[in-house]
C-alpha positions as CSV (number, residue, x, y, z in Angstrom):
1,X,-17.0,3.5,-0.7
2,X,-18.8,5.9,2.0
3,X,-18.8,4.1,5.4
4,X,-16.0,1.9,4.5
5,X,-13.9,3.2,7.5
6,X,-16.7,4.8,9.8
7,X,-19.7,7.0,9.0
8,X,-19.5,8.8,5.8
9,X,-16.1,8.5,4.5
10,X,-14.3,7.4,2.3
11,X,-11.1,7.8,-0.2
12,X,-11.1,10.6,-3.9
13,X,-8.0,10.6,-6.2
14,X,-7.4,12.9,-8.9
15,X,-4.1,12.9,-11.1
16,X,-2.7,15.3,-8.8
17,X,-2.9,12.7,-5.2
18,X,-5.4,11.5,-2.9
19,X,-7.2,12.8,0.1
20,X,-9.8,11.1,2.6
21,X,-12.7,12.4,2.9
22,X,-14.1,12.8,6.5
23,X,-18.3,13.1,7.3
24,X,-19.3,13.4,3.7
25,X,-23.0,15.1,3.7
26,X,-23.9,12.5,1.2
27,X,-23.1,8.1,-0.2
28,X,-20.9,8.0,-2.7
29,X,-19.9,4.7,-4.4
30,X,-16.2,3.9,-5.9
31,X,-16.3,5.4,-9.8
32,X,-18.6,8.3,-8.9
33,X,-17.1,11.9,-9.5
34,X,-17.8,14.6,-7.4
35,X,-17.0,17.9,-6.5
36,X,-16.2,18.9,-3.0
37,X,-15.8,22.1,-1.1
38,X,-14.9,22.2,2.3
39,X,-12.5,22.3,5.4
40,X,-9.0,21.0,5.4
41,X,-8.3,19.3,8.9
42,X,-5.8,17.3,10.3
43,X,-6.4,14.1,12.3
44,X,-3.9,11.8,13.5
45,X,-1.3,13.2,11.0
46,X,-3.6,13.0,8.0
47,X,-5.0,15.7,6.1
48,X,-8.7,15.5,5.5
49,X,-11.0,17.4,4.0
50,X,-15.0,18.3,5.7
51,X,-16.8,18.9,3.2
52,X,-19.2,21.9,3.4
53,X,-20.6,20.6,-0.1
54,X,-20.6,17.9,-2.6
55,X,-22.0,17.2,-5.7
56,X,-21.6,13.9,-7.6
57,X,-20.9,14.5,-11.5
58,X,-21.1,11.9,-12.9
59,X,-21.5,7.6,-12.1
60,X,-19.1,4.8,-13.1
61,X,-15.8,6.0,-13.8
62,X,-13.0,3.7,-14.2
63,X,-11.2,3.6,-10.5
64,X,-7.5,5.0,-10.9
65,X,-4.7,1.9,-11.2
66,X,-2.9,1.3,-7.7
67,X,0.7,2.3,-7.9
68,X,2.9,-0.2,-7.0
69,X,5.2,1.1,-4.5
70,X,7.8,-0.2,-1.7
71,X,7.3,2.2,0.8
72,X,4.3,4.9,1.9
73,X,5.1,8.1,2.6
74,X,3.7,11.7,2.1
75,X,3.8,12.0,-1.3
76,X,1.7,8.8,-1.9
77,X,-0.9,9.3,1.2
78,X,-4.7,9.0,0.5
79,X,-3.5,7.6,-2.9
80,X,-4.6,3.5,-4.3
81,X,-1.2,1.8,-4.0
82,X,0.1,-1.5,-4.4
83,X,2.4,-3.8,-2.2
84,X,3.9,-6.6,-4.8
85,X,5.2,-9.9,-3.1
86,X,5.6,-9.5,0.0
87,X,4.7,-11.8,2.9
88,X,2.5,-11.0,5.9
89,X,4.2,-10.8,9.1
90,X,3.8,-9.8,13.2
91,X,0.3,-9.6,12.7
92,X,-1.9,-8.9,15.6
93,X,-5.3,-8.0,16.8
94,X,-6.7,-5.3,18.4
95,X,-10.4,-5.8,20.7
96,X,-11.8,-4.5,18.0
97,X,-10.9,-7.0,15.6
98,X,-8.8,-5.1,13.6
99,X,-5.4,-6.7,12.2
100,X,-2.4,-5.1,11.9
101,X,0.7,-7.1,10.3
102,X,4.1,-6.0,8.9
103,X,3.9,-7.1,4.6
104,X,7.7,-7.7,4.1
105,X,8.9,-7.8,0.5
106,X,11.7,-10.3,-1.0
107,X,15.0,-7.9,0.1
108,X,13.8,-8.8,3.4
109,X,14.9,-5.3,4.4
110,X,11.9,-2.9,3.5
111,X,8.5,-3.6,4.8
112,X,4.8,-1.5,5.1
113,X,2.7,-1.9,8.2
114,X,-0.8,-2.8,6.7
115,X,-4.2,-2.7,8.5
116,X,-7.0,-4.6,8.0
117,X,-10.0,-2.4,9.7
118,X,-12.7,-4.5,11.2
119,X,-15.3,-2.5,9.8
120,X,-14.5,-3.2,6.1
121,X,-16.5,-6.4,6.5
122,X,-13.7,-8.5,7.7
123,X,-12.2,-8.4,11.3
124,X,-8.9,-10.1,11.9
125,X,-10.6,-13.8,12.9
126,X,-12.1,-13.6,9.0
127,X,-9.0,-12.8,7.5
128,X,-6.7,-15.3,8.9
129,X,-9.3,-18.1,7.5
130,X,-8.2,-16.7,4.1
131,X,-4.2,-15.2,5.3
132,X,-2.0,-16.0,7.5
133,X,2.1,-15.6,8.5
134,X,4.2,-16.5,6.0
135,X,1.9,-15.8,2.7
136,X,3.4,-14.4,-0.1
137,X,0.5,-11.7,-1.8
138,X,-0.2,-8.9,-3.6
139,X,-1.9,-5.9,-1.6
140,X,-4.1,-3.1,-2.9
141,X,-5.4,-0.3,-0.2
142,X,-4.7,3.1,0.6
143,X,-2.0,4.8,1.3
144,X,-2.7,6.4,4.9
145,X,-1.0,7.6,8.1
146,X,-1.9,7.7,12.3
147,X,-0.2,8.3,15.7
148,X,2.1,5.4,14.4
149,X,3.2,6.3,11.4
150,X,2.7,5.4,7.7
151,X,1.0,2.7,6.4
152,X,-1.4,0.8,4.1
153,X,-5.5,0.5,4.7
154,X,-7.0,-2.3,3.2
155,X,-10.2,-1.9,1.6
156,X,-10.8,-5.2,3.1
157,X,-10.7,-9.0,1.4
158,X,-10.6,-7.6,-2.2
159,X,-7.3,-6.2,-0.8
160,X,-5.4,-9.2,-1.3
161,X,-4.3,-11.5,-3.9
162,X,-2.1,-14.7,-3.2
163,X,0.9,-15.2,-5.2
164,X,1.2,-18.8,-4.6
165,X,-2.6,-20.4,-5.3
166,X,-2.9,-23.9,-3.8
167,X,-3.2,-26.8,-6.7
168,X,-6.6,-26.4,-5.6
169,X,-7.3,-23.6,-7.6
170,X,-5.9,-24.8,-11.0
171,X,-8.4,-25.6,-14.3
172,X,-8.7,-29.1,-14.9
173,X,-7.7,-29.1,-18.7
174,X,-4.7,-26.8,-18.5
């Protein structure tokens, strides 16, 4: 989704990887195919493109299936990936809102940093309504990387999926 991470951006994947997409000269919504030329750069340790021109193709294209992985690395970066059960940990806030957190899975041992960018339409005080420490989920973003290293952007709420829904949330009748 252009503007999902700052002005104009946003994520393409072809069967071949994933690449962000930095100052696009024009919206483009999630299913839309286009065609880019441009300017490969490097920001932070991740390889964009500038694009000196797009077109969009074609509309409403199926969104590729995350990959679940255990680890991001370069081979998966700019790619839709998939954290299965693991449960949010360390988490902090930066002044902009943003939360970062550590999403451990079950061997206790392996672990992604995820961040949760305030300007996806959630900032940390949001999400922690919603998430907190301890919760076991299912993660969907993109695989990324910064000064820090590695890690996992969510696309924002959408990202995450409990694995253990309070009896709340059952259908009567079942």
């Amino acid at each position: 989704n252009t503007g999902l991470w700052g002005s104009e951006t946003f994520y393409m994947q072809d069967e071949t990887g994933g690449m962000y997409v930095y100052n696009s000269p024009q919206s483009v919504k999630p299913g839309d195919k286009v065609k880019i030329t441009g300017d490969l750069v490097i920001y932070k340790g991740e390889l964009e493109i500038k694009p000196t021109n797009l077109v969009v193709v074609s509309n409403g294209n199926p969104l590729p299936a995350p990959q679940s992985v255990t680890k991001i690395d370069e081979t998966t970066q700019g790619e839709l990936l998939k954290l299965e059960r693991v449960t949010i940990s360390e988490m902090t806030e930066d002044s902009y809102g943003t939360a970062t957190f550590q999403a451990v899975f079950e061997n206790g041992v392996d672990k992604v940093r995820v961040i949760h960018d305030n300007r996806t339409g959630s900032n940390y005080d949001e999400l922690v309504k919603h998430y907190k420490e301890g919760d076991l989920v299912h993660i969907v973003g993109l695989g990324s990387i910064d000064d820090t290293g590695y890690h996992l952007k969510t696309t924002g709420l959408e990202s995450y999926d409990l694995v253990n829904k309070p009896a709340v949330y059952t259908t009567i009748g079942q």
